[in-house]
N, CA, C and O of each residue as an XYZ file, in Angstrom:
736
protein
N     -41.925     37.247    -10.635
C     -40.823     38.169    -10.742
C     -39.721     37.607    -11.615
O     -38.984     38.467    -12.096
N     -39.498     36.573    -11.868
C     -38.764     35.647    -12.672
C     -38.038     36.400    -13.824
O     -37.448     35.861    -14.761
N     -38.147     37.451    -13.649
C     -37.099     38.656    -14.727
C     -35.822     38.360    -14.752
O     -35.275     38.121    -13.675
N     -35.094     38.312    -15.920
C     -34.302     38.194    -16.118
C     -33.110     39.498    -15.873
O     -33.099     40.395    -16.717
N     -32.318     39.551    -14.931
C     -31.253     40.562    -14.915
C     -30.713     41.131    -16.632
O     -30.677     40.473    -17.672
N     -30.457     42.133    -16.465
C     -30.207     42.962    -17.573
C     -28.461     43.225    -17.447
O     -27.731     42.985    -16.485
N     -28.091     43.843    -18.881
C     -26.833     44.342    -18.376
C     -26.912     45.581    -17.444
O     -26.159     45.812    -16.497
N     -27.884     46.291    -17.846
C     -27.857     47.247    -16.268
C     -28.267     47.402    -15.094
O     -28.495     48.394    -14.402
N     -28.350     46.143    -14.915
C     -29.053     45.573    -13.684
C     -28.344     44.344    -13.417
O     -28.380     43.636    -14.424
N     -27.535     43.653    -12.193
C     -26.824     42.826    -11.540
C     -28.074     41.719    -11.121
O     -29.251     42.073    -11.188
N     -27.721     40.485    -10.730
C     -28.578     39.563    -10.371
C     -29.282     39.999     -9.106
O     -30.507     39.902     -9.037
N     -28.362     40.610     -7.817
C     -28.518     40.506     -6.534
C     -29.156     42.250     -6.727
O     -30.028     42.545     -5.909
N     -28.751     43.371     -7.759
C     -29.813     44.702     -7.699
C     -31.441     44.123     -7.839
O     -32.403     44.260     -7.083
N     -31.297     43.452     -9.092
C     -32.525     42.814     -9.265
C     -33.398     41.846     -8.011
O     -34.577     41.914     -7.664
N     -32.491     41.121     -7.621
C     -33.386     40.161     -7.087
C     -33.779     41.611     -5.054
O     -34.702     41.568     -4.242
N     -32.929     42.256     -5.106
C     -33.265     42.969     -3.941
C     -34.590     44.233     -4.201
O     -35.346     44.743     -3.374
N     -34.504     44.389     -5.294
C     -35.599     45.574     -5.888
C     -35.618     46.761     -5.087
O     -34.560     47.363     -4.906
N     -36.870     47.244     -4.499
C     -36.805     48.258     -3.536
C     -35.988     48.470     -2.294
O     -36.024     49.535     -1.679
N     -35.337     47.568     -1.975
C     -34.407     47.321     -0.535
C     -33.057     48.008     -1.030
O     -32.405     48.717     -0.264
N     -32.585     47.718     -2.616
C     -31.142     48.013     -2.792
C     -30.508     48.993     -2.689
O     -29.284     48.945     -2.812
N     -31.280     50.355     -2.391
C     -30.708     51.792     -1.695
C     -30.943     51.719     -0.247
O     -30.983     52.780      0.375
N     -31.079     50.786      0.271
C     -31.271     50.500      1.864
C     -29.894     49.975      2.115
O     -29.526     49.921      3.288
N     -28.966     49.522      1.027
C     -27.494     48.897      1.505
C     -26.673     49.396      1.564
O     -26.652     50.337      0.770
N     -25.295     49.235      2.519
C     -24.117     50.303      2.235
C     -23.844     49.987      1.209
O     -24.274     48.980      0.646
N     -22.894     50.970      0.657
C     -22.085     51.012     -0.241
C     -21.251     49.534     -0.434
O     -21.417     48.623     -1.244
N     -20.540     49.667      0.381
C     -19.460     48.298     -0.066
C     -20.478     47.322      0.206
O     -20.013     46.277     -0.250
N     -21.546     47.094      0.669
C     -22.697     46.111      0.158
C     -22.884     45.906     -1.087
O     -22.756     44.793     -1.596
N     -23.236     47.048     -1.781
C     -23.888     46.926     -3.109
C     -22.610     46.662     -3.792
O     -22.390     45.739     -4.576
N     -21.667     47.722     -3.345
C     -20.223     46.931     -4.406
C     -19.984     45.354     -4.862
O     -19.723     44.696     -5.869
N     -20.290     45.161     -3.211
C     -20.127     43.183     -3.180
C     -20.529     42.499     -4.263
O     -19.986     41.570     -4.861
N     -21.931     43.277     -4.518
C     -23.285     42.281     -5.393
C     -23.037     42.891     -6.313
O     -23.017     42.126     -7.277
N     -22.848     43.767     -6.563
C     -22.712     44.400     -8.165
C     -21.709     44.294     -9.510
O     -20.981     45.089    -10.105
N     -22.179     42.440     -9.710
C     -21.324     41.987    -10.655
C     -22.010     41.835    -11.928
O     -23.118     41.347    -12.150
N     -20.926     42.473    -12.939
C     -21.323     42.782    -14.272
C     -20.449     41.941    -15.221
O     -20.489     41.936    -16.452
N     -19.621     41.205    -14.370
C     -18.156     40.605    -14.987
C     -17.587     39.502    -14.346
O     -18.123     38.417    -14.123
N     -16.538     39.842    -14.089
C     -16.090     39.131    -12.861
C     -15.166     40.157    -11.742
O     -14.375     41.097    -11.818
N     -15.701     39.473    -10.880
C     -15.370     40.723     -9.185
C     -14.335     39.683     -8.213
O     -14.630     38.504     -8.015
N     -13.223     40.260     -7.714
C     -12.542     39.403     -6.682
C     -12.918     40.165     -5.798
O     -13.134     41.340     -6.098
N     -13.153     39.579     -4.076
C     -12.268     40.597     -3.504
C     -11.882     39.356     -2.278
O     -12.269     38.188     -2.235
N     -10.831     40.227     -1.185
C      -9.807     39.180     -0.415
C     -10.136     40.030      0.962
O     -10.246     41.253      1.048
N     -10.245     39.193      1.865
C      -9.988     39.333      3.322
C      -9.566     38.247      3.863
O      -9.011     37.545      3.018
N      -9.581     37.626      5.261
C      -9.958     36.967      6.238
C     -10.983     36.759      6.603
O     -12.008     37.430      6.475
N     -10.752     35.476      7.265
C     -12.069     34.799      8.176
C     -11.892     33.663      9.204
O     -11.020     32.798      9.132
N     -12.915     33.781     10.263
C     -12.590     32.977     11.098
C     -14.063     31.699     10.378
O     -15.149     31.960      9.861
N     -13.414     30.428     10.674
C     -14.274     29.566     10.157
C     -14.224     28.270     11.706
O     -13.322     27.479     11.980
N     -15.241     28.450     12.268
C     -15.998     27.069     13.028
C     -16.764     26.260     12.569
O     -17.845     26.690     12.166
N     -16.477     24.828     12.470
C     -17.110     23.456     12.192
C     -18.167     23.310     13.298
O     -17.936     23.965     14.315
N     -19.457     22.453     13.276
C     -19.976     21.625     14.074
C     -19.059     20.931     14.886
O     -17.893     21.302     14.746
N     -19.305     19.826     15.877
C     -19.059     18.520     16.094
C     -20.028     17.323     16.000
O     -19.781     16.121     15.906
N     -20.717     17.714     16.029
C     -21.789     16.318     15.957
C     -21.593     15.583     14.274
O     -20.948     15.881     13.269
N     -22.467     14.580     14.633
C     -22.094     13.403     13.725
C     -22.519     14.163     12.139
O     -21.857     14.001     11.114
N     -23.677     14.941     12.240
C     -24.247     15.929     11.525
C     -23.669     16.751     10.645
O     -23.666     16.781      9.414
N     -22.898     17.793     11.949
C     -22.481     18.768     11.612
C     -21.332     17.756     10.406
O     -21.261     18.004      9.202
N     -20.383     16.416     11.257
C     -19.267     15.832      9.956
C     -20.267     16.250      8.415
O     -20.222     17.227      7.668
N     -20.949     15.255      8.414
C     -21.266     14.574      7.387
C     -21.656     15.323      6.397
O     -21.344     15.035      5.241
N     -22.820     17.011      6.872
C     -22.843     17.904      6.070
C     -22.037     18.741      5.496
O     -22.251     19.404      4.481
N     -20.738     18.697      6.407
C     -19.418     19.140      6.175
C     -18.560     18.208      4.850
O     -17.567     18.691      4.306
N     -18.990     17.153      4.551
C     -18.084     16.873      4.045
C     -18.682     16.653      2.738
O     -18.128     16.719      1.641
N     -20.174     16.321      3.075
C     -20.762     16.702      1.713
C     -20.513     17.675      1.090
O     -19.938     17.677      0.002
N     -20.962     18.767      1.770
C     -20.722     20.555      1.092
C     -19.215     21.339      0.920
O     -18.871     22.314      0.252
N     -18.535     20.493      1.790
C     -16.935     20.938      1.604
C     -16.755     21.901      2.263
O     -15.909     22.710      1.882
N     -17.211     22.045      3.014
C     -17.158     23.218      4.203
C     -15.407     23.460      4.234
O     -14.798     22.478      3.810
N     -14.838     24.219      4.522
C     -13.869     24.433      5.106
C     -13.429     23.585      7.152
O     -14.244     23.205      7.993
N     -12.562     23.595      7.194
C     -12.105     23.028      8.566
C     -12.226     24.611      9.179
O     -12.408     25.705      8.644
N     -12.065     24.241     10.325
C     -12.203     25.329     11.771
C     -10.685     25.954     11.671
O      -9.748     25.167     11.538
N     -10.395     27.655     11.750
C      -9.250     28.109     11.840
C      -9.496     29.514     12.151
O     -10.571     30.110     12.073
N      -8.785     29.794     12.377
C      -8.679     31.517     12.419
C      -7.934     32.068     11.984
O      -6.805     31.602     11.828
N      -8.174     32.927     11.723
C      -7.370     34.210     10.549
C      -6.685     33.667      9.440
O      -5.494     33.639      9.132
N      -7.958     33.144      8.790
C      -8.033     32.328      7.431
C      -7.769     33.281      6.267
O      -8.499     34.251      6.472
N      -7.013     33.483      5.045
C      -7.183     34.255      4.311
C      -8.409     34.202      3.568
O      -8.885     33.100      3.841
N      -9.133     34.765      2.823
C     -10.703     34.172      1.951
C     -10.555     35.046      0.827
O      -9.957     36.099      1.046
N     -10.982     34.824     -0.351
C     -10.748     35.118     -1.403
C     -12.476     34.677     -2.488
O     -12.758     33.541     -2.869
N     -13.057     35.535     -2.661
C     -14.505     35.171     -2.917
C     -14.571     35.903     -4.408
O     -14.345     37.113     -4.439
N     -14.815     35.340     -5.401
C     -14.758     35.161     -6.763
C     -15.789     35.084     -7.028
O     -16.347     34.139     -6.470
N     -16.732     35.977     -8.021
C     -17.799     35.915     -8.259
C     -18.038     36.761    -10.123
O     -17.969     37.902    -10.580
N     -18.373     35.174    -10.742
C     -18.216     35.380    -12.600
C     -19.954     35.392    -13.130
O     -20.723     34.431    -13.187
N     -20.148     36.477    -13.388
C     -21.528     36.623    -13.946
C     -21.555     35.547    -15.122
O     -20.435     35.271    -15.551
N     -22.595     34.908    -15.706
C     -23.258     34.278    -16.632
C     -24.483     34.741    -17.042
O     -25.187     35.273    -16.185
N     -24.982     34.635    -18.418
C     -26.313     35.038    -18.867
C     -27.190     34.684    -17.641
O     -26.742     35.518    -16.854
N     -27.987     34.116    -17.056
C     -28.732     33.880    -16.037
C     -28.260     33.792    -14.612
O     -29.159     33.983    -13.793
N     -26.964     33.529    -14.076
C     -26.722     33.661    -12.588
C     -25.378     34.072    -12.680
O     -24.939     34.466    -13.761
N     -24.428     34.011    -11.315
C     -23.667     34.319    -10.669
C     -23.145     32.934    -10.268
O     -23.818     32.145     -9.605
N     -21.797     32.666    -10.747
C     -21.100     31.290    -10.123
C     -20.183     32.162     -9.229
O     -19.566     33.115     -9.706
N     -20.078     31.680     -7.415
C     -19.606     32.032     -6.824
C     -18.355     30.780     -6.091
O     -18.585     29.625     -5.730
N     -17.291     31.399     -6.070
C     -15.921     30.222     -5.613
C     -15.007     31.015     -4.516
O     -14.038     31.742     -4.738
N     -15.474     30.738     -3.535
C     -14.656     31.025     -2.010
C     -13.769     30.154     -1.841
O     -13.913     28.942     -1.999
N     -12.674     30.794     -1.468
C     -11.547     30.370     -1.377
C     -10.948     30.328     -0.033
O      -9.941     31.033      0.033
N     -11.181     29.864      0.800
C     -10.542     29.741      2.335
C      -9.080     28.924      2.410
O      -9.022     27.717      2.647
N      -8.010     29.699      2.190
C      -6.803     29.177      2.469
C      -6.586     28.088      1.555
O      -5.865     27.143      1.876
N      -7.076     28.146      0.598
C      -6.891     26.593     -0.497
C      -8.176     25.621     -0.872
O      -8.504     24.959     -1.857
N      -8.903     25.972      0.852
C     -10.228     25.402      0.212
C     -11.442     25.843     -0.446
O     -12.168     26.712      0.037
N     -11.610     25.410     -1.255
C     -12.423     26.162     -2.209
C     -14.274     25.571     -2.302
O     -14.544     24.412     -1.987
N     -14.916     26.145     -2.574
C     -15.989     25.887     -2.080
C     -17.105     26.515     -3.267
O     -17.358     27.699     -3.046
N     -17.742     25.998     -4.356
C     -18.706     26.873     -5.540
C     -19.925     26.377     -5.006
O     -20.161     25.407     -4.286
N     -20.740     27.359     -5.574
C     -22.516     27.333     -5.924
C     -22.575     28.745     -7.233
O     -21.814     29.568     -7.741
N     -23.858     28.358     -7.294
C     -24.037     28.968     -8.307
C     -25.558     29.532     -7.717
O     -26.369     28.768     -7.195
N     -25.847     31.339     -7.934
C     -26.704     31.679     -7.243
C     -27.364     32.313     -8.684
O     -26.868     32.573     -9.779
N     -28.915     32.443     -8.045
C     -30.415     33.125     -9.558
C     -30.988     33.333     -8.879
O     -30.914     32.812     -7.766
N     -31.920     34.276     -9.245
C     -32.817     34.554     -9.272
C     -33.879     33.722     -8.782
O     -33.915     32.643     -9.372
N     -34.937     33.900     -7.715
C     -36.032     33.168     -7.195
C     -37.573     33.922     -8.144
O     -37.590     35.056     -8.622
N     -38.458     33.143     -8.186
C     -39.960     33.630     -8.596
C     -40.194     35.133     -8.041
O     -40.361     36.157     -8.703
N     -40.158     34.973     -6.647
C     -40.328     36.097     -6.103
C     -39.820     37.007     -5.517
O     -38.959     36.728     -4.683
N     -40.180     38.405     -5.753
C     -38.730     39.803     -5.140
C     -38.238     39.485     -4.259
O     -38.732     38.426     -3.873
N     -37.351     39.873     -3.556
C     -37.092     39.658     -2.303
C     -36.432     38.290     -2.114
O     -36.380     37.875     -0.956
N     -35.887     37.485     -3.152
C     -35.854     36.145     -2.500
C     -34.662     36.035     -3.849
O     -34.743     36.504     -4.984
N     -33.401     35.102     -3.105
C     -32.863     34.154     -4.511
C     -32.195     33.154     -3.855
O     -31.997     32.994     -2.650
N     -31.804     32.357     -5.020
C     -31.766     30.569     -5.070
C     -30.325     30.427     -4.932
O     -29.679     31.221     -5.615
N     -29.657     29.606     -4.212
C     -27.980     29.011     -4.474
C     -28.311     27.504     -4.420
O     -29.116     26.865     -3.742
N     -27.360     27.134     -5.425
C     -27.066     25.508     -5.681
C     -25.545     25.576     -5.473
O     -24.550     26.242     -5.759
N     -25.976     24.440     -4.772
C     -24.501     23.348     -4.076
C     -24.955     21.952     -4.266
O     -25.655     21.256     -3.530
N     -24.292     21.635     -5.657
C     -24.366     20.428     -6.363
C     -25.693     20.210     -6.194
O     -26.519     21.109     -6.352
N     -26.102     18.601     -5.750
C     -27.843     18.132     -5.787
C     -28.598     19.138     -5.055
O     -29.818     19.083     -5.210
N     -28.311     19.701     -4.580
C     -28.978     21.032     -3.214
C     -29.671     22.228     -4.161
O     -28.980     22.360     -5.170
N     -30.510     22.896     -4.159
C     -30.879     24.493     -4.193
C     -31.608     24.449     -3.294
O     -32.402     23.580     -2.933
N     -31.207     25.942     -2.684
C     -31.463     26.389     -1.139
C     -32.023     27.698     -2.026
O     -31.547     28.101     -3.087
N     -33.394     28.359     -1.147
C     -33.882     29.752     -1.847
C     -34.467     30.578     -0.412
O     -35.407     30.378      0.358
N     -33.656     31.337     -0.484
C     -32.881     32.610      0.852
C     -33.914     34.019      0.236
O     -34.024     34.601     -0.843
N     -34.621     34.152      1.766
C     -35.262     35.735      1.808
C     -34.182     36.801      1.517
O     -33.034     36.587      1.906
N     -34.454     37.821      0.921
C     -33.257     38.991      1.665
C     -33.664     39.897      2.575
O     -34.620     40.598      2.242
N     -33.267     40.036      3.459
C     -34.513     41.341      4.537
C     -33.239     41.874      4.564
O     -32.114     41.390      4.434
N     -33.808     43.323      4.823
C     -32.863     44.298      4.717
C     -33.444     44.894      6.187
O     -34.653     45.111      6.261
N     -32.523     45.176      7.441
C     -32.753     46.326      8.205
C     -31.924     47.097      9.337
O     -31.344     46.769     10.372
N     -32.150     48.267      8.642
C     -30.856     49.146      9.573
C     -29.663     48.990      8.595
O     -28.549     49.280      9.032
N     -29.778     48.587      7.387
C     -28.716     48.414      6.672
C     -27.869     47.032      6.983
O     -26.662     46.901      6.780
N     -28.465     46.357      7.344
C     -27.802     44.569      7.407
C     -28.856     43.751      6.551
O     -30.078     43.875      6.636
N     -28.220     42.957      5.774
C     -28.465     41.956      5.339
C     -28.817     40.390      6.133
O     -27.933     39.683      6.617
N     -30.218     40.064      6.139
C     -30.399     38.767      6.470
C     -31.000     37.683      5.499
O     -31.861     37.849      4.636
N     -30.408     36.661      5.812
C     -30.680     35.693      5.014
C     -30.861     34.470      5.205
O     -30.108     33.504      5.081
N     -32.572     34.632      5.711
C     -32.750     32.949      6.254
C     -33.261     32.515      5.245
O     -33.824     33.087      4.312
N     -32.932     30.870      5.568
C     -33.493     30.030      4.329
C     -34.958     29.195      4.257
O     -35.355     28.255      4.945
N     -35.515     29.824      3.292
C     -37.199     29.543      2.603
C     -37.123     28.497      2.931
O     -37.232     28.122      4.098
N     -36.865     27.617      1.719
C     -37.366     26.671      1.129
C     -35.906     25.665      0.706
O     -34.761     26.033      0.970
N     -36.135     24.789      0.240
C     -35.123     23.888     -0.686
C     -35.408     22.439     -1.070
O     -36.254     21.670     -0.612
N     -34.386     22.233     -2.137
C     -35.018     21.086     -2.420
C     -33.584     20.172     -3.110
O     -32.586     20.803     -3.457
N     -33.643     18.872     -3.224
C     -32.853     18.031     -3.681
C     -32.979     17.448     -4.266
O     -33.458     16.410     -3.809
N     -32.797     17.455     -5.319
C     -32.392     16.679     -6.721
C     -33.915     16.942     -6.933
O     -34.697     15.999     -7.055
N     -34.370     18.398     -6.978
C     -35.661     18.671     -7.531
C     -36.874     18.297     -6.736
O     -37.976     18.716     -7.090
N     -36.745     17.569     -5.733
C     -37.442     17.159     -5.010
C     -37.359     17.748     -4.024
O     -36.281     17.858     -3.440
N     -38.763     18.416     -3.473
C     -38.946     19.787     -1.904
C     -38.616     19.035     -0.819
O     -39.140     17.976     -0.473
N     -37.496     19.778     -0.162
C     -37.164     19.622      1.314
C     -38.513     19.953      2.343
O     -38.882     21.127      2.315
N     -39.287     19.010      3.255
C     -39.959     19.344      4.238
C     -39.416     20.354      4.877
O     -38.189     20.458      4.909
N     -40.194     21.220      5.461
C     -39.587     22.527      6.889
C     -38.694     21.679      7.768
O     -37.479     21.871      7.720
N     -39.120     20.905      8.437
C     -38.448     19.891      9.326
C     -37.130     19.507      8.922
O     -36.436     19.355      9.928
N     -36.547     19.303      7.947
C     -35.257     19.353      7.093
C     -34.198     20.505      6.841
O     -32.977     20.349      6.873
N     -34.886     21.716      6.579
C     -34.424     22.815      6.232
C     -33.395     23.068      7.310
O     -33.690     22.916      8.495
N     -32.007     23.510      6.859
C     -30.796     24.072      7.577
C     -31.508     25.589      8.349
O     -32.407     26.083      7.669
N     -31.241     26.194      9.427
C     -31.647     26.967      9.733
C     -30.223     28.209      9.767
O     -29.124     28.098     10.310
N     -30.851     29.447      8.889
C     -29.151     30.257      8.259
C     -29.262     31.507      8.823
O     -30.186     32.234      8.459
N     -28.245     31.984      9.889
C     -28.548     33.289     10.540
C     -27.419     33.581     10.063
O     -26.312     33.406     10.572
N     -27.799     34.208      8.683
C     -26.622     34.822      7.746
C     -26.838     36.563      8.111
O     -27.947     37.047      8.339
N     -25.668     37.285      8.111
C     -25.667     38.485      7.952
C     -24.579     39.221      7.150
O     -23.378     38.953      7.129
N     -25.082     39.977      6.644
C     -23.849     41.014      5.891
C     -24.084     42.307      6.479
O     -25.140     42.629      7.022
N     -23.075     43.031      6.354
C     -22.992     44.549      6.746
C     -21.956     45.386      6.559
O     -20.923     44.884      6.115
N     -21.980     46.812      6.840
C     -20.791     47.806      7.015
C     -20.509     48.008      8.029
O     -21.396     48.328      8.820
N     -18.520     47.869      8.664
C     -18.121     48.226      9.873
C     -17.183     48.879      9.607
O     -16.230     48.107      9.497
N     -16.743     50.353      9.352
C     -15.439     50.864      9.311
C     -15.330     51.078      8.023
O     -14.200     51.160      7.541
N     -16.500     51.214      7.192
C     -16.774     51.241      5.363
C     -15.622     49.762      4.873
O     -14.903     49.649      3.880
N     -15.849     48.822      6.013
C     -15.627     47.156      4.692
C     -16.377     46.866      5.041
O     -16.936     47.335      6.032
N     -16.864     45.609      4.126
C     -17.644     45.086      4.075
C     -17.850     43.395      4.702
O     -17.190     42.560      4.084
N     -18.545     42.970      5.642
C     -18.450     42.266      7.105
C     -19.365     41.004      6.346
O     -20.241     41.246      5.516
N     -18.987     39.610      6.797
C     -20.194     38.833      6.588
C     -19.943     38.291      7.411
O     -18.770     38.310      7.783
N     -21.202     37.306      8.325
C     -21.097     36.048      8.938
C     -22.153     35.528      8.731
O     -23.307     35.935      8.599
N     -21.567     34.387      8.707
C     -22.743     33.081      7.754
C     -22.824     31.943      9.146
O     -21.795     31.649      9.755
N     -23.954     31.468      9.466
C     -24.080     30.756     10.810
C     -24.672     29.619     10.088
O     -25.107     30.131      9.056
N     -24.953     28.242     10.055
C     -25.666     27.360      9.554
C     -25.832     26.367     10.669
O     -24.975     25.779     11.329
N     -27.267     26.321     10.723
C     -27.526     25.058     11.601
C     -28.061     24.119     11.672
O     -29.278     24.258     11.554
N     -27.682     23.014     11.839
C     -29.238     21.698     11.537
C     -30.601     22.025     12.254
O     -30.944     22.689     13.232
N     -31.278     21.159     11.204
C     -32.565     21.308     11.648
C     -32.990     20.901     13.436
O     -33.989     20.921     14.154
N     -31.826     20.620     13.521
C     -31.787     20.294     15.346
C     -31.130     20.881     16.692
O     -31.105     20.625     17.896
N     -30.429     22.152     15.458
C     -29.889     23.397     16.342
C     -28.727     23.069     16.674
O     -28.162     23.833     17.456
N     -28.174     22.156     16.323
C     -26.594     22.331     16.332
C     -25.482     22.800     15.340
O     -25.430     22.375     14.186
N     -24.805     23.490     15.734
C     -24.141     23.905     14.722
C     -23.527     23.156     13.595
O     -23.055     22.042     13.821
N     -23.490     23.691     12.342
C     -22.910     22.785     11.379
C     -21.907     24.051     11.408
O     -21.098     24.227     12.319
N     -22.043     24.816     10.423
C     -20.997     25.655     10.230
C     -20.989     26.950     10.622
O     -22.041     27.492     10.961
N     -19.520     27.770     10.628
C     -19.959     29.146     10.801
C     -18.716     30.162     10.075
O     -17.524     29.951     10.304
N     -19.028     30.893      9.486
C     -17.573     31.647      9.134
C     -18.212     33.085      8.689
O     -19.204     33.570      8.144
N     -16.729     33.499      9.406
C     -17.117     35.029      9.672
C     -15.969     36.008      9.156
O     -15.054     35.367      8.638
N     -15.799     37.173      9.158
C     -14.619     37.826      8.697
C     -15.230     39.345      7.667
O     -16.244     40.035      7.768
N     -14.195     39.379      6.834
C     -14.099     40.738      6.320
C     -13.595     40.179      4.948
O     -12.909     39.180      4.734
N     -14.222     41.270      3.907
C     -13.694     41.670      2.524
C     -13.353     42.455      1.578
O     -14.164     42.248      0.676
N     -12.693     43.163      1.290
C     -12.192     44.504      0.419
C     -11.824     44.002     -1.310
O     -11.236     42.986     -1.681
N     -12.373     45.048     -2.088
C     -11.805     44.820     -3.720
C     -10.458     43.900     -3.532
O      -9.700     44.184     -2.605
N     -10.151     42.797     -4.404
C      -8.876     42.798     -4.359
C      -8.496     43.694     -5.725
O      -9.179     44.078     -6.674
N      -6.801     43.874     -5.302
C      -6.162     45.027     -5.966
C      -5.551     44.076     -7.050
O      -4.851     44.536     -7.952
């Protein structure tokens, strides 16, 4: 599937194929970058505690634990992907997301990391557990793999995410949740 997004076609229309009239509206708004897209809400953001949860935290730059965080999620198309820069109250946080081999599936890098995320679509929510990954090009065993009970959705026509991340040992590393609208 390794197609290259078009100008009339977004990375995340493409990489969803037949699923992408299965999304709300302010879903597809989200993903449907041709340029560059802001938009701003809040979020509540929980850390791990374990020794784990630190260390992946500080690798990846997670944000600290707070509530009613402002978030600010920036997303600048490039010929081949989407560089994405969340903004939690100052802390800022990039990857850069493409296209995977196969439908249904795409890749985010966070520095030495690419992580490559199913998309299942149902009932109109977005899930997004994580395949596969690998570091510094080299395949992450299953046994390694973060386990991601990511969801997106529509509540009240905005647009809702919560992102859950957990070690491969079921403790929480991260979690952040909240709301996002166009910014004006």
């Amino acid at each position: 599937m390794k197609d290259t997004f078009s100008l009339d076609n977004s990375l995340f229309r493409t990489a969803f194929g037949g699923s992408w009239e299965q999304l709300p509206k302010v879903t597809r708004q989200l993903h449907e970058v041709q340029g560059r897209v802001c938009f701003e809400g809040s979020a509540q953001v929980e850390r791990g505690q374990g020794w784990i949860a630190r260390l992946v935290a500080l690798f990846f730059g997670f944000p600290q634990t707070q509530e009613n965080c402002p978030v600010r999620v920036t997303k600048t198309r490039t010929d081949k992907a989407e560089v994405w820069e969340r903004d939690f109250g100052g802390h800022v946080m990039r990857s850069r997301c493409e296209l995977a081999p196969s439908a249904g599936r795409f890749r985010e890098r966070f520095g030495a990391f690419l992580f490559e995320m199913d998309l299942k679509v149902e009932d109109g929510v977005v899930h997004m557990p994580v395949r596969r990954a690998w570091c510094l090009g080299v395949p992450l065993p299953k046994f390694l793999l973060p386990l991601s009970e990511t969801r997106e959705f529509e509540q009240n026509g905005t647009f809702q995410f919560d992102v859950a991340l957990y070690a491969p040992t079921g403790g929480l590393m991260v979690r952040y949740r909240g709301s996002l609208k166009p910014a004006l």
